[in-house]
C-alpha positions in Angstrom: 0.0 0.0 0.0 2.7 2.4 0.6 4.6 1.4 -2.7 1.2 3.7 -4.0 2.4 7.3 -2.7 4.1 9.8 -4.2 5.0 13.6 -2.9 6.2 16.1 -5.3 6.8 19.7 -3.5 9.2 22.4 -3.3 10.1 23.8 0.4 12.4 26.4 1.9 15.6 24.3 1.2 14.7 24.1 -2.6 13.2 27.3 -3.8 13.6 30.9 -3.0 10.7 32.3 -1.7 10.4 34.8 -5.2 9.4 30.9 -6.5 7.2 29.7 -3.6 5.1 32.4 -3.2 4.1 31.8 -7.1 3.0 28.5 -6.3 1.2 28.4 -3.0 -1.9 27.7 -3.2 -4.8 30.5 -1.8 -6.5 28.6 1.0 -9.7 29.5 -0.7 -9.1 27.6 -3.8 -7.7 24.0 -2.0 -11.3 22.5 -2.6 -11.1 23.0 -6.4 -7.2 22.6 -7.0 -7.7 19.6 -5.1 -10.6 18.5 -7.9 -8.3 19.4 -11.0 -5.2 17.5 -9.5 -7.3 14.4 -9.6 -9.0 15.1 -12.5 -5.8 15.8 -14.5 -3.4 13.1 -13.1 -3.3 9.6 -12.5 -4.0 10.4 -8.8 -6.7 8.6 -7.0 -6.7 10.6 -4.1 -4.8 14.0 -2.7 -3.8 16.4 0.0 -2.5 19.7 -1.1 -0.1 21.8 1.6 0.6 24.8 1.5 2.1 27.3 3.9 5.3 30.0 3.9 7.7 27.6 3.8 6.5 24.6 1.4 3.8 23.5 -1.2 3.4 19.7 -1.3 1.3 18.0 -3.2 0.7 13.7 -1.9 -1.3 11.3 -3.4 -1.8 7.7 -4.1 -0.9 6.5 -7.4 -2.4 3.5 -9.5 -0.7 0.4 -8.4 1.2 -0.1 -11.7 2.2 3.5 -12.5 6.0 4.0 -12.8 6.6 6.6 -9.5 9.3 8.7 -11.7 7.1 9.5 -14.9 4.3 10.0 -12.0 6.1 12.2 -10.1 7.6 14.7 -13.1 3.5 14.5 -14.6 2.5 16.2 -11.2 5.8 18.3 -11.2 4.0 19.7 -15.1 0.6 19.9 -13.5 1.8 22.2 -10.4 3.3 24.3 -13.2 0.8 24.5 -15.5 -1.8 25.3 -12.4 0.8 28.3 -11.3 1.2 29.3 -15.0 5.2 28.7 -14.6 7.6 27.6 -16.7 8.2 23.8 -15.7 11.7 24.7 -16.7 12.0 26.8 -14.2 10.4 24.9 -11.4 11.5 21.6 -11.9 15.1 21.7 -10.3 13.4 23.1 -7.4 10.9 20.4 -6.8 12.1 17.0 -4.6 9.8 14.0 -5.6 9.9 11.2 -3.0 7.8 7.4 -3.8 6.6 4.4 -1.8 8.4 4.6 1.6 10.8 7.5 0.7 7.1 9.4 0.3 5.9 8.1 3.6 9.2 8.8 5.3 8.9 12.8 4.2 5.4 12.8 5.7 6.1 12.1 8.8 9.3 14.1 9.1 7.2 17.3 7.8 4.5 16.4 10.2 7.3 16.0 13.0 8.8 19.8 11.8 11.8 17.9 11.1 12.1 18.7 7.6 11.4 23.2 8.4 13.4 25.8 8.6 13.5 25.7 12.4 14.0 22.4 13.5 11.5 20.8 15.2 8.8 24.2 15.0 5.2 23.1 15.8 3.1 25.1 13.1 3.5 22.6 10.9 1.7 19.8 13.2 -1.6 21.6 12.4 -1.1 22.9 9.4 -1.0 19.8 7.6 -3.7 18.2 10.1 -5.3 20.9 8.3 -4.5 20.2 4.8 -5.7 16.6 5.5 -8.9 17.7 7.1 -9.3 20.1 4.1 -8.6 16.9 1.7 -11.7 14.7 3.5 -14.1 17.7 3.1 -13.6 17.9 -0.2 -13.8 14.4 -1.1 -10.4 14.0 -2.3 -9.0 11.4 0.7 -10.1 7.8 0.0 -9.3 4.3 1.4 -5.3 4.4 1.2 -5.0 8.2 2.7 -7.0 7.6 5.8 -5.1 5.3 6.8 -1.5 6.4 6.0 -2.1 10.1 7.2 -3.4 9.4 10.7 -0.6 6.7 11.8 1.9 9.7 10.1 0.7 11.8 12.9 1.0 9.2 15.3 4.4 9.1 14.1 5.2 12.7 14.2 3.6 13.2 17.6 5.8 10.6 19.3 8.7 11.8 17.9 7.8 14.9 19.7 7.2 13.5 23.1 9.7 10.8 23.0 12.4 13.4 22.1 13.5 17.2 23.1 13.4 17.9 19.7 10.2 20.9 20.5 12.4 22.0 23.8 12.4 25.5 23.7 9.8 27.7 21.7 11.7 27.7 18.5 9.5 29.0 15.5 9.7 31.7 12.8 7.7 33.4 14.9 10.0 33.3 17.9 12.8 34.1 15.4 11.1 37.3 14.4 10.9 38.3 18.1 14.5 37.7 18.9 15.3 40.0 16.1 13.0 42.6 17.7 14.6 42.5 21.3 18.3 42.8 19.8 17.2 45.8 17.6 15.4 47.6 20.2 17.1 46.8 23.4 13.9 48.2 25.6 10.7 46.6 24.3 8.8 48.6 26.8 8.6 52.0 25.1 8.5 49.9 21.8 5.4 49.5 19.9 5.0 46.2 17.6 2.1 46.3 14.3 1.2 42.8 13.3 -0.6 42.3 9.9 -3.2 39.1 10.2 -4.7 37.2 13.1 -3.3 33.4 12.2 -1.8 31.1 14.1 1.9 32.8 13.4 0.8 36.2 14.6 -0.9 34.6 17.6 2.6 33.5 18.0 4.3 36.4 17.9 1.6 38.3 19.9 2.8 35.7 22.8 6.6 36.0 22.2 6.8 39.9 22.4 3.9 39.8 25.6 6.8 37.8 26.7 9.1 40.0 25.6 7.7 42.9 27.4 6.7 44.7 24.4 5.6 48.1 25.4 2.1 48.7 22.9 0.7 45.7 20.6 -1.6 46.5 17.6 -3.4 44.1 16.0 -4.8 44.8 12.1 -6.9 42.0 10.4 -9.5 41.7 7.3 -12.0 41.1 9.8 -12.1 43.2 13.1 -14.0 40.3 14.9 -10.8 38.0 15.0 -8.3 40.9 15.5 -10.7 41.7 18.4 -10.2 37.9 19.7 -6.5 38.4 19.7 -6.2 42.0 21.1 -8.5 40.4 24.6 -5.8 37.9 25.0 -2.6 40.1 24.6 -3.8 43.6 26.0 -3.8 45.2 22.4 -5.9 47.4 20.3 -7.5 45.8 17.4 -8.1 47.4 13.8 -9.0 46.6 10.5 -6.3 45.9 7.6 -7.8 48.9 5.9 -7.0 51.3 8.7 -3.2 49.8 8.5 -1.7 53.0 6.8 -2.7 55.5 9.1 -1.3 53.8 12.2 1.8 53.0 10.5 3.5 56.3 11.7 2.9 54.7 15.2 5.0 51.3 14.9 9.0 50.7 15.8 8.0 47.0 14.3 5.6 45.6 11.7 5.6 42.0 11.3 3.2 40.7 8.6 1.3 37.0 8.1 -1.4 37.4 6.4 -3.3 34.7 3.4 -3.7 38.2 1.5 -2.1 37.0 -2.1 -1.5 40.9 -3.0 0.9 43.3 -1.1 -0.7 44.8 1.7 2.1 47.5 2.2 3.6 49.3 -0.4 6.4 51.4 -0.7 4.8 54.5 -0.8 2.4 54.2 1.9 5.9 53.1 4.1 7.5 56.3 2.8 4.9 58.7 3.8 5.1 56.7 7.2 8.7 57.0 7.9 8.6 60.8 6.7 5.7 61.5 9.8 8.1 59.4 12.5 11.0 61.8 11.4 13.1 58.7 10.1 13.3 57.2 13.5 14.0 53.6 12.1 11.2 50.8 11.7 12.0 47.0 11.3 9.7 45.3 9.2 9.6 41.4 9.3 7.4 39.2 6.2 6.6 36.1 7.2 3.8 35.7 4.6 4.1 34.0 1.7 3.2 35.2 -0.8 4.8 38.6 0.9 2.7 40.9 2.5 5.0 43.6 2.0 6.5 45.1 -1.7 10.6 44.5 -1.3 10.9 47.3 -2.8 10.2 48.6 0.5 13.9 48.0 1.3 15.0 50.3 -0.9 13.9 53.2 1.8 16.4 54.8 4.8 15.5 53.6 8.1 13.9 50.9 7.1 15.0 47.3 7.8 12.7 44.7 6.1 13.4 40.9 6.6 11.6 38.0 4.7 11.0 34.4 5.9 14.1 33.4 4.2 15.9 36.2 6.0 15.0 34.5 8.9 17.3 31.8 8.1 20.7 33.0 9.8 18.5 34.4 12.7 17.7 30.9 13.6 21.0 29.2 13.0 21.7 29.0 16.8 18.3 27.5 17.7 18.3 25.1 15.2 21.6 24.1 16.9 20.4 23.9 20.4 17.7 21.5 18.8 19.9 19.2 16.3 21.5 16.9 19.1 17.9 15.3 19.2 17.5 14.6 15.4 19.3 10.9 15.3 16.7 9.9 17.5 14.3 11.5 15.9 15.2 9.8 12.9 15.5 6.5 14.8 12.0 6.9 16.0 11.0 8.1 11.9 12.3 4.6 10.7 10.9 2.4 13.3 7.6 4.0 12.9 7.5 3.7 9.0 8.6 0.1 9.8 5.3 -0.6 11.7 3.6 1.1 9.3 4.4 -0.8 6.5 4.2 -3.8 8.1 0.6 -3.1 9.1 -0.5 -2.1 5.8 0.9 -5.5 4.6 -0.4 -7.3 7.2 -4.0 -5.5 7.0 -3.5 -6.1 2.4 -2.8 -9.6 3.2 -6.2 -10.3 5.3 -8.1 -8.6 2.9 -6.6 -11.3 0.5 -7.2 -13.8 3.3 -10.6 -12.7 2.9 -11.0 -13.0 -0.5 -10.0 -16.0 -0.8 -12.1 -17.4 2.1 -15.5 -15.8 0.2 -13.9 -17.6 -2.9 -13.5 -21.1 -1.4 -17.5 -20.6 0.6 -18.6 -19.8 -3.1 -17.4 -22.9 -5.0 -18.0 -25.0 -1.4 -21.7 -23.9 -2.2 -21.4 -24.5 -5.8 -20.2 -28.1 -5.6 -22.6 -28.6 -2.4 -25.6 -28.2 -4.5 -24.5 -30.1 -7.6 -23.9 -32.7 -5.2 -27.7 -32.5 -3.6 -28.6 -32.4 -7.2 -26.7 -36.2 -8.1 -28.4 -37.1 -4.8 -31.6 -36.7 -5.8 -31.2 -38.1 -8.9 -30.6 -41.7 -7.5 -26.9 -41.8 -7.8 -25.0 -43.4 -5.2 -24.2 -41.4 -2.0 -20.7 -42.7 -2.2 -19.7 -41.8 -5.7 -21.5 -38.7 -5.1 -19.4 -38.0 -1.9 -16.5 -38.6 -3.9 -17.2 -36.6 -6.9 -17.7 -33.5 -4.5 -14.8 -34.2 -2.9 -12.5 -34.4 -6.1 -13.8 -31.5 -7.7 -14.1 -29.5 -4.7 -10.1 -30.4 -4.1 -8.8 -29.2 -7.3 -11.0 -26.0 -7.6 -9.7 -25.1 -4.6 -6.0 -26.3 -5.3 -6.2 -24.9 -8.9 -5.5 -21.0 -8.3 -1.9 -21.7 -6.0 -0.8 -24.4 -7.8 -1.3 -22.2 -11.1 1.2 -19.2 -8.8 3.6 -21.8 -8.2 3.7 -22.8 -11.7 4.4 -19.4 -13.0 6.9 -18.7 -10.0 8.9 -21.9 -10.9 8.9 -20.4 -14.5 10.2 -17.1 -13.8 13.3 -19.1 -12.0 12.1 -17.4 -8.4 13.3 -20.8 -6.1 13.0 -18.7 -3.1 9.6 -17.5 -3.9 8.4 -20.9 -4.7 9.8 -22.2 -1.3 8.3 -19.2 0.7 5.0 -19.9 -1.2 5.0 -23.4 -0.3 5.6 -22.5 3.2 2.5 -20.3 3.7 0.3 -23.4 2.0 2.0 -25.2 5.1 4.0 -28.2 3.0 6.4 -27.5 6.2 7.9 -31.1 4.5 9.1 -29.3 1.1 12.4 -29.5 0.4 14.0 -26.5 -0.8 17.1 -28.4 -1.6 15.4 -30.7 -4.2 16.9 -30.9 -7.7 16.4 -27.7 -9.4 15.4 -29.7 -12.8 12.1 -31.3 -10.8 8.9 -29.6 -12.1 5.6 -29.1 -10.3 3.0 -31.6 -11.2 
């Protein structure tokens, strides 16, 4: 079962963000990009993530399809989706099949494949992206059950190992550049763009922080409003961002919004009212919130996610002495995996074959009533049913041990004949003796 799924993606390691915002997908339009990826590929079922840092797109493949020719087909459809050159994508994009695809799952789902080792966020986003997946039809028989033991996976790995010590995120990364710029956070005043799950973040780390004044500006005042209880802030609307710009030492931006939010003229007429005193801007969003051409003006120190990179260099190090056993627990958990798909594939062919042999047992049963009550002997009847009972049931495995003993698979044949239970079958027998 897991020899069926394939990943193709690009993340922070393989694509500047210039690239990834281009081909994240708006969470509004998951439901029908989920629809055309099935409709347009050989994929049976899908779950599309996307977030800052990564889009990924996993599915289950038919159970002949050859994984590399799969894999660059999805690698065209993402392009073709994004209106981008594949040329240009493709040496971005990793493509992982079978247990290789499995394996990047779980270590996504563990945050041990993001840009800060071992970051949360990621947990729920793609317990998102799944959940997003069911509603809209797209997850089917193989999916449910490889995504949920993935998260079992990925949440052991976080309890069984110090690998989440520590609040480590972007988020936190953003903050720590905030307290070295400005030394006293108190008579600092921080502006955060969107009400998600990384502002929320933030809004924690600089409470913590001892920030000094905390605006909040969202699409929709209700959810800004949510935040702003929690953290002591004021709340506005994204639309009342440019005149409270003038007010903020830092501006750090997450929103879905898939257009800038800030430009660099709206930043200029800002920094002009706070007489140049200087303003650092961080971008977590991708695609980014703010124009980079914003950089470009005096005073102003704008960061991107990727930016973020060399900020969290020493946390990722505090955290990397926990990874081999991460990894351990990765393997021995895809192990288990695997071998419980295979176990659960093999008694559904258990089962098969059991409704098989009760459906010729019937078969035979009343062709034997039949001789009965025709006035033939109950012995030769007895007989007949046992005979052709035998060899109907005998006639599909001695037809795969044929064809093994033909393709020259000694092994296999010896294995097979082991699960029929001929525990007297000697796998040392002349290799010329043919199977009657």
């Amino acid at each position: 079962m897991l020899d069926t799924l394939v990943v193709v993606g690009v993340n922070h390691d393989s694509a500047p963000v210039t690239l990834r915002e281009r081909i994240a997908f708006a969470p509004e339009k998951v439901h029908e990009s989920l629809g055309a990826l099935i409709r347009d590929t050989q994929l049976s079922e899908a779950v599309i993530l996307s977030t800052c840092n990564r889009t990924e797109l996993y599915g289950v493949l038919p159970t002949d399809a050859d994984g590399m020719a799969a894999s660059d087909e999805l690698s065209r459809w993402l392009a073709a989706h994004h209106e981008i050159d594949i040329n240009q994508l493709s040496p971005c994009v990793y493509r992982n099949h079978g247990v290789s695809a499995a394996s990047h799952l779980v270590r996504v789902a563990a945050g041990l494949n993001s840009m800060v080792l071992g970051e949360p966020q990621i947990f729920g986003q793609m317990k998102s992206a799944f959940a997003v997946a069911q509603e809209a039809g797209a997850v089917g028989f193989h999916l449910n059950l490889i995504f949920p033991e993935a998260f079992r996976i990925a949440k052991k790995v976080r309890t069984d190992t110090a690998i989440g010590e520590n609040p480590v995120s972007v988020a936190y990364a953003a903050v720590d550049l905030a307290r070295q710029i400005f030394r006293d956070m108190e008579q600092s005043t921080a502006l955060l763009l969107g009400a998600g799950e990384t502002i929320e973040l933030v809004a924690r780390h600089l409470r913590d922080a001892g920030l000094g004044k905390l605006i909040i500006a969202n699409r929709t005042l209700e959810r800004a409003e949510q935040l702003a209880v929690q953290f002591d802030a004021e709340a506005i609307l994204l639309a009342d961002v440019t005149e409270r710009l003038p007010d903020a030492d830092i501006v750090i931006s997450s929103t879905g919004s898939q257009l800038p939010i800030l430009g660099k003229g709206a930043v200029e007429e800002a920094i002009k009212v706070r007489r140049w005193r200087p303003v650092l801007m961080i971008d977590l969003a991708v695609p980014r919130d703010i124009e980079p051409q914003v950089a470009e003006l005096s005073d102003i120190y704008l960061y991107t996610v990727d930016d973020m990179r060399e900020v969290i260099e020493e946390n990722l190090r505090l955290r990397a002495s926990e990874a081999s056993k991460a990894d351990e627990i990765v393997a021995a958990g895809i192990e288990v995996l695997r071998a419980g798909l295979l176990e659960r594939q093999s008694a559904d062919v258990v089962k098969i074959y059991r409704d098989s042999a009760l459906a010729l047992q019937q078969v035979e049963l009343e062709k034997a009533l039949k001789m009965l009550e025709k006035g033939m002997e109950p012995e030769e009847v007895m007989g007949r049913l046992a005979r052709d009972l035998t060899n109907k049931l005998i006639h599909a495995p001695t037809a795969g041990l044929r064809q093994l003993a033909k393709e020259g698979g000694k092994r296999d044949v010896s294995r097979m004949a082991a699960i029929l239970g001929l525990t007297d079958f000697d796998e040392e027998r002349d290799e010329g003796a043919t199977l009657q």
